[in-house]
N, C-alpha and C positions, 0 to 999 in steps of 0.2 A: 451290225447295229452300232456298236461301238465306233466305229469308221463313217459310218453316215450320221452318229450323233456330232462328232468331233469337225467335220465339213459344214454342218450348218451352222453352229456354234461360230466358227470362223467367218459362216457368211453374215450371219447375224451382224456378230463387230465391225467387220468393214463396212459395212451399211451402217450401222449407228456413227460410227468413224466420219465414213464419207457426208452423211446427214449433217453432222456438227461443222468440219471443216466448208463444206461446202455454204453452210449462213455467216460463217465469219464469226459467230460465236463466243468460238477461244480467241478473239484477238479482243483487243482493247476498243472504248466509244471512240465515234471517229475516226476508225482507220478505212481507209479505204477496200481493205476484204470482207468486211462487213456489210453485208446486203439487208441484214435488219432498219428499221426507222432510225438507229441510235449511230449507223456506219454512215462513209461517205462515198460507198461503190455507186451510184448511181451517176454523181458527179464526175466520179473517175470515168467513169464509160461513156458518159455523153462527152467529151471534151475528146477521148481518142475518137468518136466518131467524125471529128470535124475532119476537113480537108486539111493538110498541109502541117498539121498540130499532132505530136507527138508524146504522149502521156507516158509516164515514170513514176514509180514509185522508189524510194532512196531509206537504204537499208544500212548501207556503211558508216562510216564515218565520218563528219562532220566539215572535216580537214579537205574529204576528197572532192567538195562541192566547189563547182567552177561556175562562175557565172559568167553569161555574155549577153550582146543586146539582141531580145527575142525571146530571153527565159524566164520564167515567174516559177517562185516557191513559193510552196501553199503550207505552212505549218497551219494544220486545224485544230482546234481545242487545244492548244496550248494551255497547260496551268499557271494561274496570276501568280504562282509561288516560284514560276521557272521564270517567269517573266523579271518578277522586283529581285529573284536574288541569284548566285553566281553556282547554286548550290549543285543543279545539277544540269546545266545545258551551256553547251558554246555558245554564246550569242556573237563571239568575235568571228567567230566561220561565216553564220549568215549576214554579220557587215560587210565583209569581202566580198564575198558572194552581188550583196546590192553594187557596191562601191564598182565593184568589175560591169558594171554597166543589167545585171539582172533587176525583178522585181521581188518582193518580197511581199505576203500578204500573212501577217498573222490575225488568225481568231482565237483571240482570248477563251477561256473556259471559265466562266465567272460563277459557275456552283462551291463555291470553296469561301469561307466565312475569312475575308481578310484584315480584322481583326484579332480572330487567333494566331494567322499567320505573321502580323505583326510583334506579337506578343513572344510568340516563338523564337524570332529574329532577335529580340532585342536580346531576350533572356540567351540566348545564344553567343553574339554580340558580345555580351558582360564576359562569357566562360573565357571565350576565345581573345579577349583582351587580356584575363587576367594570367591566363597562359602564353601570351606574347611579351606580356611587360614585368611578366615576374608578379606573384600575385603576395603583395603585401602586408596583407590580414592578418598573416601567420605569425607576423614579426610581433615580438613580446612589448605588449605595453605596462608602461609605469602604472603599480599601485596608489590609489589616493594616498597611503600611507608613509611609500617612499619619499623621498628628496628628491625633485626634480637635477639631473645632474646640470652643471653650468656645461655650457654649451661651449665646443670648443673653436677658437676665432679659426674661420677658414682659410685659406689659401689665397693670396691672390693669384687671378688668373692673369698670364702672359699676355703681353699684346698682342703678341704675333698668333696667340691661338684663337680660332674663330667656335662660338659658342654653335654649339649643336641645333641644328633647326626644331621646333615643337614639332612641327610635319614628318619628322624623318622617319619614323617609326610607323605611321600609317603609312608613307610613301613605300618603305619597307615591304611590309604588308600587303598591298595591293599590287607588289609584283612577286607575288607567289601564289597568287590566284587568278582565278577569269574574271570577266568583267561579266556583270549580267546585261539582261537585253535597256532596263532601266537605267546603265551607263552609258551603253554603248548607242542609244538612241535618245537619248535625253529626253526619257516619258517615263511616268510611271503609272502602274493602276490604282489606284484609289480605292479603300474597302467600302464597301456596301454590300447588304445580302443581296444574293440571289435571289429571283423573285420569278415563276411562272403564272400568270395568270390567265394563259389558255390560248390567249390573242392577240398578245403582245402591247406594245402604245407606239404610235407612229412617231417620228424621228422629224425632226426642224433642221431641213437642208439648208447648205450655205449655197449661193453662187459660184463657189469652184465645184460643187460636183454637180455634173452636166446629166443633171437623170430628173426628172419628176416624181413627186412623191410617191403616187402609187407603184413605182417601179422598183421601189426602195421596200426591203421586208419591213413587217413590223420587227421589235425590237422587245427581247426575252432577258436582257440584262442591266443591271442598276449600278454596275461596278461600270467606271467612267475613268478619263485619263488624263492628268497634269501634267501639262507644259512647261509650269511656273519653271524660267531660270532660276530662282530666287533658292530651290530646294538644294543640297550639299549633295555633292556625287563627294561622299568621302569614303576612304578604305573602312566595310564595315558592312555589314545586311540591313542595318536602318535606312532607311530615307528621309532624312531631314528635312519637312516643310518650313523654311525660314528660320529655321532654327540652330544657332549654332552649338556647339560645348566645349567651342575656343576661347580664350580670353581677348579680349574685348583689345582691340587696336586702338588707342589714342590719337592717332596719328587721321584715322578713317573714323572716329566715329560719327562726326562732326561732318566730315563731308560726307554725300551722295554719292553712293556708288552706285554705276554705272552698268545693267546688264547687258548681253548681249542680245537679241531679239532671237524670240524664240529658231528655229528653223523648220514647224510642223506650221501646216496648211489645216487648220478645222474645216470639216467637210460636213458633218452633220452631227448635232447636239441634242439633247434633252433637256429643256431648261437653260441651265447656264452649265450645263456638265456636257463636256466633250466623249462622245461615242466612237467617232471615224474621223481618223487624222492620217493626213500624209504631209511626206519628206521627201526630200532628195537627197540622195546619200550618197556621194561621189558621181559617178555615171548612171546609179540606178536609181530606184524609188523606192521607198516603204510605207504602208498602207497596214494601221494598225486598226482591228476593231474588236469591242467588246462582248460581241457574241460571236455565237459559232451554230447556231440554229441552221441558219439560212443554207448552210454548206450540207448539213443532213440529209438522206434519201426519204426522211419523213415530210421537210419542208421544201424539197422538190416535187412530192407528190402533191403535200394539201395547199402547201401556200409560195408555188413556182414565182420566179424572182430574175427570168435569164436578161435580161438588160444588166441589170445590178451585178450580176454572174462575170458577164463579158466586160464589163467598164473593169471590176474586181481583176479579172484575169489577166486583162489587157492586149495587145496587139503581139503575144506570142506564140512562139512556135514550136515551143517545149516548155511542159508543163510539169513540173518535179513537185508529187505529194512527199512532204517529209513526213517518217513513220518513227522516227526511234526516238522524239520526244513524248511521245505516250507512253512508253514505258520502259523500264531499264531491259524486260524480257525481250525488244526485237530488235535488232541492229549486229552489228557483223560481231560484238565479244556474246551473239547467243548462246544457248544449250543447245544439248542433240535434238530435244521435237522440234523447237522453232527450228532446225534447219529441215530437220525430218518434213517439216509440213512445206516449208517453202519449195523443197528439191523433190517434192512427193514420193518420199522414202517407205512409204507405207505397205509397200510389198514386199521392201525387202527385210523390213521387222515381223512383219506376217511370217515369212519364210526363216526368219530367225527362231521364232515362239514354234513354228513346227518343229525346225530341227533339234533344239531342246529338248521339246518332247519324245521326242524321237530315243535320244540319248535316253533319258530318265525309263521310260519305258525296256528298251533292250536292257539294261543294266538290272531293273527289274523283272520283267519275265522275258525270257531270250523268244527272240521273233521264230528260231527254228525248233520242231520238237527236241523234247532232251533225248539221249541216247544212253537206255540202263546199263551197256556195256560200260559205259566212261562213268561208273559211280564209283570205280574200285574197291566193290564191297559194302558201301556203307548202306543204312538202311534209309531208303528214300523219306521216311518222314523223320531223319533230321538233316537234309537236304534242304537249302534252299530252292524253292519252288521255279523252276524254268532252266538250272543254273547244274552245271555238276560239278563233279568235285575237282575234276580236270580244269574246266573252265575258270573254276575258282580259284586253283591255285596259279593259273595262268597271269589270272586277273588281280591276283597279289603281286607277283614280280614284274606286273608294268608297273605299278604303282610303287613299289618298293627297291628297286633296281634300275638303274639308266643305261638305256640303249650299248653302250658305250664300256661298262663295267661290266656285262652280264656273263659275257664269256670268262671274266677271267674270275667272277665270281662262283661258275659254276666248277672251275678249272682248284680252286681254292680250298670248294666244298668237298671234291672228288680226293683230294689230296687225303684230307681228314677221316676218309674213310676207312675201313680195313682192306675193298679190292685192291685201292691203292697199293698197300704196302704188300701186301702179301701173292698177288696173281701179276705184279708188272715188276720186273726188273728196274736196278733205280736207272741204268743208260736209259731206257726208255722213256723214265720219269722224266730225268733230264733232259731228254730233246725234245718233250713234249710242252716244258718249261719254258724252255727256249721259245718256240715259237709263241705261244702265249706272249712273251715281252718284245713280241717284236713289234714296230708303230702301228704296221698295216693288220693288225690283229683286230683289235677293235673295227676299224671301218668295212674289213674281209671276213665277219664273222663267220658267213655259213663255210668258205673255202679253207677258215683257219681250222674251223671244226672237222674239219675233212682228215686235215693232213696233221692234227691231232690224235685222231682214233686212230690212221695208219700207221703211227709211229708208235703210241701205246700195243695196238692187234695188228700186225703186219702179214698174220696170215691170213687174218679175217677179210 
């Protein structure tokens, strides 16, 4: 009974096991092993089914991504927090990546209040300034009541020395970090809440993108995207709209300066708020947009969009879902179950949790009947139950003794005794000594034991 309770129990879990793994579940929204409404398996599977089109999912590192003409990466549900800051994603990998002649298609994940994230940033910002520049708060100020000291005439400075740039210290700075995706493509998202209303609102297409409205989803997001040159890409997590906290150039204020024209293509807007923009980025393309609905196996079921899919995807022949900006748990520095689940290890931890058992059990009640001969007298109820007294003490000197010392411990004990000294001559002590210290004693224990006893009883 106990055997057949212990087997179904087992079967139980891997069926609860296989039932979770098998919807994708434990993996994060968005990812393409998720066969729920909230994953993006359905997409993944319809695109391997085309001809000639080769589907990936990309687990490693960032660094290992090559891009060439034919490939598109598909980051889905990107966080607008991964997006504006350097905090936790390369964004320089997937510029090389486009620039090497690939395509790049991010979908924004706009449930995230960025507002706070802003908030956060800044107050951030302040810490990690005051930790770079030395933070000077702490420095003792004068009492109303003291005397201001006279102030002592400074230095003149050499001609030959050149004054230290204002920039150099953010310059500094910004090369001991990444750049986020908002440097490295000169866009940023914009806060607005998030907003479902069930059916989305239809999107005001430009003339570069070659689709008709209906072909185009509706649109589940209110977070939109700024092109303005005008914003400061400076070393720091803020984004500066127009705004500097430099001091003021004399020299420029007075004149117009001069931007460069943006380098994004507006493709379709909201209003006057930009939703879907593309670039060209060295040999490749980027295509940034502010939802991530339309990519879901929910809104390929209820509100299918494959024109919009295929213009999205473009003219390649390798398709790479990037998976390890969802979350820090999937990508090649994972833990043992994320590998466990990827390499489907699940039999061989099943088979681990037996053999344990296994263990804990014989150590508790021995798998063979006890044998009352081997109790040497004692009385079975103060016995450990399954276990005798033989085994016991057996099962003390594995634990208490190593392989390697055992012989010459028991050789040590034997000495101390009185057979020792009184039924064996000491020559025989001694030669029995002898071999005992010799190297191959330890590694030849049953053979040393041999010609041990022979040399102690040589009649025997």
């Amino acid at each position: 009974m106990l055997v057949g309770i212990a087997v179904l129990t087992v079967v139980a879990l891997g069926g609860v096991m296989r039932l979770r793994f098998s919807s994708g579940e434990s993996y994060p929204e968005y990812s393409t092993n998720r066969v729920d409404p909230q994953g993006t398996r359905a997409l993944y599977e319809a695109l391997g089914r085309l001809k000639g089109v080769t589907v990936e999912r990309h687990f490693q590192s960032l660094d290992k991504l090559q891009g060439a003409p034919g490939s598109t990466l598909i980051l889905s549900g990107l966080d607008t927090r991964q997006f504006n800051s350097y905090l936790a994603y390369d964004a320089e990998a997937v510029g090389r990546f486009a620039a090497d002649g690939g395509r790049v298609v991010i979908a924004l994940n706009p449930a995230v209040s960025m507002d706070m994230v802003d908030r956060a940033y800044r107050d951030a910002e302040e810490e990690k300034a005051k930790e770079f520049n030395g933070d000077d708060e702490k420095a003792p100020k004068p009492t109303p009541q003291e005397e201001p000291k006279k102030a002592e005439p400074k230095p003149k400075k050499d001609a030959k020395s050149k004054a230290k740039p204002k920039d150099e210290d953010e310059d500094e700075f910004r090369k001991t970090r990444e750049l986020s995706f908002a440097e490295v493509l000169k866009i940023s998202a914009k806060a607005k809440e998030f907003f479902y209303s069930g059916e989305g609102s239809a999107l005001t297409l430009k003339s570069e993108l070659p689709l008709k409205s209906e072909q185009v989803p509706l649109w589940m997001s209110n977070v939109y995207l700024d092109d303005d040159q005008a914003q400061l890409w400076r070393a720091g997590w803020k984004l500066l709209s127009g705004i500097s906290n430099a001091e003021p150039d004399t020299k420029t204020t007075e004149a117009k300066v001069e931007l460069p024209p943006t380098p994004w293509k507006v493709l379709a807007t909201k209003g006057d708020r930009i939703m879907i923009a593309e670039r060209k980025l060295g040999m490749g393309t980027v295509v940034v947009c502010t939802d991530r609905y339309f990519l879901s196996n929910e809104a390929l079921w209820k509100h299918p969009t494959p024109r919009f899919l295929t213009w999205l995807v473009g003219d390649a022949k390798r398709v790479i879902f990037e998976e390890t900006h969802l979350g820090s748990f999937i990508g090649d520095t994972d833990g043992i179950m994320t590998l466990a689940r990827r390499y489907r290890m699940h039999g061989l931890f099943l088979g681990c949790i037996l053999l344990f058992a296994l263990f804990i059990w014989r150590n508790a009640i021995s798998l063979v009947p006890s044998n009352p001969n081997e109790d040497l007298g004692l009385w079975r109820a103060q016995a450990v139950a399954g276990q005798s007294s033989a085994s016991g003490f057996e099962g003390l000197l594995r634990r208490g003794i190593p392989t390697k010392g055992l012989l010459k411990r028991c050789f040590d004990t034997w000495l101390s005794t009185r057979a020792s000294s009184g039924a064996v001559p000491a020559d025989r002590r001694a030669k029995a000594q002898a071999l005992v210290a010799e190297p191959v004693a330890a590694k030849q224990a049953a053979s040393t034991y041999q010609a041990i006893r022979d040399a102690l009883h040589p009649r025997r």
